[in-house]
N, C-alpha and C positions, 0 to 999 in steps of 0.2 A: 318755286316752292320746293323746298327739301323735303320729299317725303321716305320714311324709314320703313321696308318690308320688312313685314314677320313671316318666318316659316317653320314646319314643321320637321322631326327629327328627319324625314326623307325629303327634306330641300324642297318641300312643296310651298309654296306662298301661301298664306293662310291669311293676312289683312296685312291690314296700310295702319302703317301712325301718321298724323296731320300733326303739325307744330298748331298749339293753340291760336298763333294771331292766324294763320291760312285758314283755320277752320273760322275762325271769326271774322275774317272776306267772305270765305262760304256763305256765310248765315244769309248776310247782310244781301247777296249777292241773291240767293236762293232761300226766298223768306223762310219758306214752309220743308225746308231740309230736313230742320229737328223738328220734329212731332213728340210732344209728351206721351199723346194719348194714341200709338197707330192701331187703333181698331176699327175707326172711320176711315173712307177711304173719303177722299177727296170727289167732288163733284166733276171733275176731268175725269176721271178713273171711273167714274161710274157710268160718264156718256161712252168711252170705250168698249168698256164691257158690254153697254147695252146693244151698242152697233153693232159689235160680233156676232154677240146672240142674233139677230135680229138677221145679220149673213147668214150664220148656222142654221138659222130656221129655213130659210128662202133656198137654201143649198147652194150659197153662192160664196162660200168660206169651206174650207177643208177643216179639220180639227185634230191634234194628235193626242195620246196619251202622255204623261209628265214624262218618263220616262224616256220616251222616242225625242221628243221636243233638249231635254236637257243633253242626250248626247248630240246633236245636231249643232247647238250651242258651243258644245264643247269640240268638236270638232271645227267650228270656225276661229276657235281661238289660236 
């Protein structure tokens, strides 16, 4: 798959272009990729969540702020 990065005026990567037939393996490959409507989450995503919560409540899950969590992220990159 040839894929073409975009970046930004300071050479930062800022997204991917897919050639239309890889992105139309994607689909195919991964039904639920494109979502029209994503303001549903999926019922996987909702048993996740729920599990969490349900650690968080029991104190058996740590938790951080967006903030803390996104550099930690980014530092693994």
């Amino acid at each position: 798959m040839k894929l073409q990065y975009l970046h930004d005026l300071k050479g930062n990567t800022t997204g991917v272009f897919i050639p239309i037939k890889a992105w139309d393996k994607l689909k195919e490959k991964y039904h639920d990729i494109e979502i029209e409507d994503n303001t549903e989450l999926h019922q996987w995503q909702k048993d996740i969540i729920d599990e969490r919560l349900e650690k968080i409540a029991k104190g058996n899950e740590k938790f951080q702020d967006f903030e803390t969590a996104i550099d930690e992220i980014e530092n693994e990159l």
